[in-house]
C-alpha positions in Angstrom: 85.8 115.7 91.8 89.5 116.8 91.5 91.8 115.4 89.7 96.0 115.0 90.8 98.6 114.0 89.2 101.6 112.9 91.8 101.5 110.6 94.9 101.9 114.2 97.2 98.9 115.2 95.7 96.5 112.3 96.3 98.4 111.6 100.1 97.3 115.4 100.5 94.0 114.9 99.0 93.4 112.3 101.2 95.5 113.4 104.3 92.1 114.9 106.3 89.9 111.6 105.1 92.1 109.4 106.8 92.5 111.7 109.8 88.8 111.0 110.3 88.6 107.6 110.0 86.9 107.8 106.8 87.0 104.7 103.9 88.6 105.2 101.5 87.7 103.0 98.1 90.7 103.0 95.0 89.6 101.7 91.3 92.3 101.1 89.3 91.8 101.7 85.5 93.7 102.2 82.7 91.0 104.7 81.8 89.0 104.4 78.6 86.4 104.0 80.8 83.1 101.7 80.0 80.1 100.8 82.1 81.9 97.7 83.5 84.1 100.5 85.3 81.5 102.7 86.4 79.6 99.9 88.1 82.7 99.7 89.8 83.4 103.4 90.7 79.5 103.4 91.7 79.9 100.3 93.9 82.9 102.1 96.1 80.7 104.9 96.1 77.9 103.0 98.1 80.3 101.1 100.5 83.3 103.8 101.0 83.1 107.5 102.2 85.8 108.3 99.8 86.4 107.2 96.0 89.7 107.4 94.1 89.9 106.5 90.8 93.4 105.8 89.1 94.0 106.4 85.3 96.7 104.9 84.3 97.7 103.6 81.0 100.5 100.7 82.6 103.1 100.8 79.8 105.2 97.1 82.0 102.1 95.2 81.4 101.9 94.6 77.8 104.2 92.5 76.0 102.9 94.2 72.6 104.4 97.8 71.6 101.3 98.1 68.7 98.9 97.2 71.6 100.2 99.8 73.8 100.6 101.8 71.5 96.3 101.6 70.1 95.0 101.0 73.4 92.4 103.8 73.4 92.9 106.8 76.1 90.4 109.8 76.5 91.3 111.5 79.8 88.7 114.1 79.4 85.9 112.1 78.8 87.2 109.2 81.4 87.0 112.2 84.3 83.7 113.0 82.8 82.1 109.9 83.3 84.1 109.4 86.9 82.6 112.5 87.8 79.2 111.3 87.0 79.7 108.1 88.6 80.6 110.2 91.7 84.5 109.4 92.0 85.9 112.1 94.5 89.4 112.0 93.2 90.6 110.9 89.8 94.7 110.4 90.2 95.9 110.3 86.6 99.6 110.4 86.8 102.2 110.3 84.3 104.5 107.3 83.9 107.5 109.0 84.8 106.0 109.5 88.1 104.9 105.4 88.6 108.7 105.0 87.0 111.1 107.6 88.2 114.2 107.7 86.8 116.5 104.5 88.5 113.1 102.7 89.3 114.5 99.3 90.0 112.0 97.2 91.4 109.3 94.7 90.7 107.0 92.5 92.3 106.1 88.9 90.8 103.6 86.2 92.5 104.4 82.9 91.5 102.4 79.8 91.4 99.2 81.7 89.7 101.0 83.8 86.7 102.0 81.4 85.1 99.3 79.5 83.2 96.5 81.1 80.8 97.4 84.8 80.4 100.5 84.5 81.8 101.6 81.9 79.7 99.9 83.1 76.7 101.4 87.0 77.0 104.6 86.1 79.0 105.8 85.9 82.4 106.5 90.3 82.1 102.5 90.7 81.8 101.8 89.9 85.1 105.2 91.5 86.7 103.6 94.6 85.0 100.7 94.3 86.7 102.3 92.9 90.1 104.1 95.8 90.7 102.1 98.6 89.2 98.9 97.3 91.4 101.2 97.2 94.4 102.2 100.5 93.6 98.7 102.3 93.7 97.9 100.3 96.5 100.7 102.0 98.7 100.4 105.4 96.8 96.6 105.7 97.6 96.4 103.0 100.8 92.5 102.8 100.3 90.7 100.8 103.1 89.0 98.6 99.7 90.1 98.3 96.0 87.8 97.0 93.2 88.5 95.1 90.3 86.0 93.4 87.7 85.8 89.7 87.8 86.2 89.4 84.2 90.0 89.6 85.0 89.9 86.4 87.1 93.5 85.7 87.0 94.7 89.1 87.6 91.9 89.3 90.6 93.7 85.9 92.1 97.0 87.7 91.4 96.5 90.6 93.3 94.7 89.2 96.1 97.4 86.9 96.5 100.2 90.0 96.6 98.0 91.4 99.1 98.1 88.7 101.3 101.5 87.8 101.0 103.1 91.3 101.7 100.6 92.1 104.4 99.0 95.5 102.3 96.0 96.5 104.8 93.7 96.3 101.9 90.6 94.3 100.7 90.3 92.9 97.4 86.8 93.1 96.1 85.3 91.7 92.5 82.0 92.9 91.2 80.6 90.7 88.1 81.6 91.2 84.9 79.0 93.5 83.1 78.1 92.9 79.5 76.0 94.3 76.1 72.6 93.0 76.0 73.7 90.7 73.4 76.2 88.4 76.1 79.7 90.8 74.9 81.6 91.5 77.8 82.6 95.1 78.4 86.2 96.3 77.6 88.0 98.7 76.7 89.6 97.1 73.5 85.9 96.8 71.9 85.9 100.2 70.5 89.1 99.2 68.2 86.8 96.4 66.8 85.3 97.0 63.4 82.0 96.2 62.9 82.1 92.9 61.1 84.7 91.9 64.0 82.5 93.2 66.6 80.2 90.7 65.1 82.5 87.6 65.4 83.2 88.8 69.0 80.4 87.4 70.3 82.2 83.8 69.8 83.9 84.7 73.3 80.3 84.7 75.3 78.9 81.8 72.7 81.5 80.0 74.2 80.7 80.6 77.5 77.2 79.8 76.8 77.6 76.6 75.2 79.6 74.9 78.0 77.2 76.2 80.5 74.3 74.9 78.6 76.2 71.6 78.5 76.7 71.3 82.0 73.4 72.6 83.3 72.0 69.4 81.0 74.2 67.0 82.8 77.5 66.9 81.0 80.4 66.9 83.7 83.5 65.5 80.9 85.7 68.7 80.9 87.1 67.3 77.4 82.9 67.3 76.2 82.9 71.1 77.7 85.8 72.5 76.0 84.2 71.1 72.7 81.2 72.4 73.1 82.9 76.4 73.4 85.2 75.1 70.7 82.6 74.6 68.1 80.6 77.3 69.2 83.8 79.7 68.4 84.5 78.0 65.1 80.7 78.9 64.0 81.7 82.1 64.0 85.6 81.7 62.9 87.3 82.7 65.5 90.1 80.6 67.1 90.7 80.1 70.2 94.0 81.5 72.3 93.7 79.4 74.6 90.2 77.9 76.5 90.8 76.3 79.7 88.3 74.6 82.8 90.3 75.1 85.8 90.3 75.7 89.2 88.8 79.0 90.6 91.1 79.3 93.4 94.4 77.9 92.0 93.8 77.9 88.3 94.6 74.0 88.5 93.3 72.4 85.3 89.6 70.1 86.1 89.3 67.0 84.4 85.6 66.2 85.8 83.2 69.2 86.7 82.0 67.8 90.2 81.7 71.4 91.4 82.3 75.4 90.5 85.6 75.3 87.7 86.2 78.5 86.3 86.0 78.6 82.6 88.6 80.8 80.3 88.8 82.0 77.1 91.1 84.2 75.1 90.6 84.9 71.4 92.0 87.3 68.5 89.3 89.0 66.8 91.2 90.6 63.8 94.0 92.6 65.7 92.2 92.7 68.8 92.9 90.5 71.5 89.7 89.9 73.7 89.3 87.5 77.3 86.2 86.2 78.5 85.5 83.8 81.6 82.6 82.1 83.3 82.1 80.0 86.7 80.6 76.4 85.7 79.5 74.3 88.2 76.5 71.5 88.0 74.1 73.7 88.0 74.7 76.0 85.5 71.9 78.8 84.6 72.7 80.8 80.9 74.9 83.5 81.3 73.1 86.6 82.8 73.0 90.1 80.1 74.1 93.5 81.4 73.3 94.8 84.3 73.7 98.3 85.6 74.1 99.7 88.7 72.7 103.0 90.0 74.7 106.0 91.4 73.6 106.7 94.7 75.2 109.4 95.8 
């Protein structure tokens, strides 16, 4: 694997790839790598001839300084674990060279951003994001880019900046990978203390509940949100916000009479933690972690 740290650098790297014909596959992370991102790196592995893998610790897309500031970064072991997971390039640049000096410019999709996370971290969150994922995209100008579905929103958002500017990329989501015990992966679970890893698990309990609920017949969104409610409470831990809505436009549901998407955000002491689920009428428990294989 090598590892670059301009845009020259990866165009170069990639310069005789893309001579060829080959595909080219870009995950974007913000490193601190879990299993969550390696399925994903393994994935683009298996469907692309090339795999990039961005580290990138976004500082535009979070409206906390003491979040930025704890986020957890590792660079050595993230390139370990990319290597392992076959990655062919890991670009790891620095934010001067995403931000230049006189970097004037930012890309904002309206119409999606502006409920759940957006309105719960501010409209900047998802500018941050906007423009920094629009930015990879045209540094690295894979063929496919892979995100994790537990960022529904932000998977919505980019597809939609995709399609809007015409970027000759797909936009794939793989299923969000969790412990054995329903916890979804993330990065922000190693700052959680034991006793608050503990009371994490009200995220997925509330997942759980409302699918367990509607599997039995309940289809009253209101009935659904109480459910997850009081499953969080059990385990004292408050809801930021827990919505049913739309998958596609994030348009709140008043009746499940098909697939909603279901959305959660919760402090667990000082870390902040998302979660989400598809309902439909038919829901089945929430499935445990699953693992996908390097094949290369």
């Amino acid at each position: 694997m090598r590892t670059v740290r301009t845009v020259t650098e990866l165009r170069s790297a990639l310069a005789a790839q893309r001579r060829e014909g080959l595909t080219i596959g870009l995950v974007p992370t913000m490193g601190a790598l879990h299993e969550g991102h390696l399925s994903l790196i393994r994935h683009a592995r298996a469907h692309c001839d090339v795999v990039v893998v961005s580290l990138f610790v976004n500082p535009s897309q979070f409206n906390e300084s003491a979040d930025l500031k704890r986020y957890p970064r590792n660079e050595r072991l993230d390139a370990d674990l990319a290597r392992e997971a076959c990655a062919d390039v890991l670009f790891a640049p620095s934010v001067e060279e995403v931000y230049p000096p006189g970097f004037a410019t930012t890309v904002e999709v309206l119409g999606l951003t502006e409920r759940l996370e957006g309105a719960a971290r501010g409209a900047e969150h998802f500018r941050g994001v906007s423009t920094v994922v629009t930015k990879l995209l045209c540094m690295a100008m894979p063929d496919v880019a892979y995100f994790g579905q537990k960022d529904a929103q932000q998977v919505l958002v980019i597809r939609r900046l995709a399609r809007d500017l015409n970027l000759p990329v797909q936009i794939e989501a793989l299923p969000t990978v969790r412990e054995p015990d329903g916890l979804a992966l993330s990065s922000r679970n190693a700052l959680l203390a034991p006793s608050e890893r503990a009371r994490a698990l009200a995220l997925p309990a509330a997942l759980q509940a409302a699918r367990e609920l509607a599997g039995n017949g309940e289809r009253s969104t209101e009935a659904l949100l109480d459910a997850a409610r009081a499953a969080m409470h059990s385990l004292s831990v408050e809801p930021e916000y827990l919505a049913l809505v739309e998958p596609d436009t994030l348009e709140p549901v008043g009746t499940l009479t098909g697939e909603a998407l279901l959305a959660v955000a919760a402090r667990v002491g000082e870390v902040r933690l998302i979660d989400n689920t598809l309902l439909s009428p038919s829901s089945q428990p929430l499935p445990g972690k699953a693992i996908a294989t390097c094949s290369a």
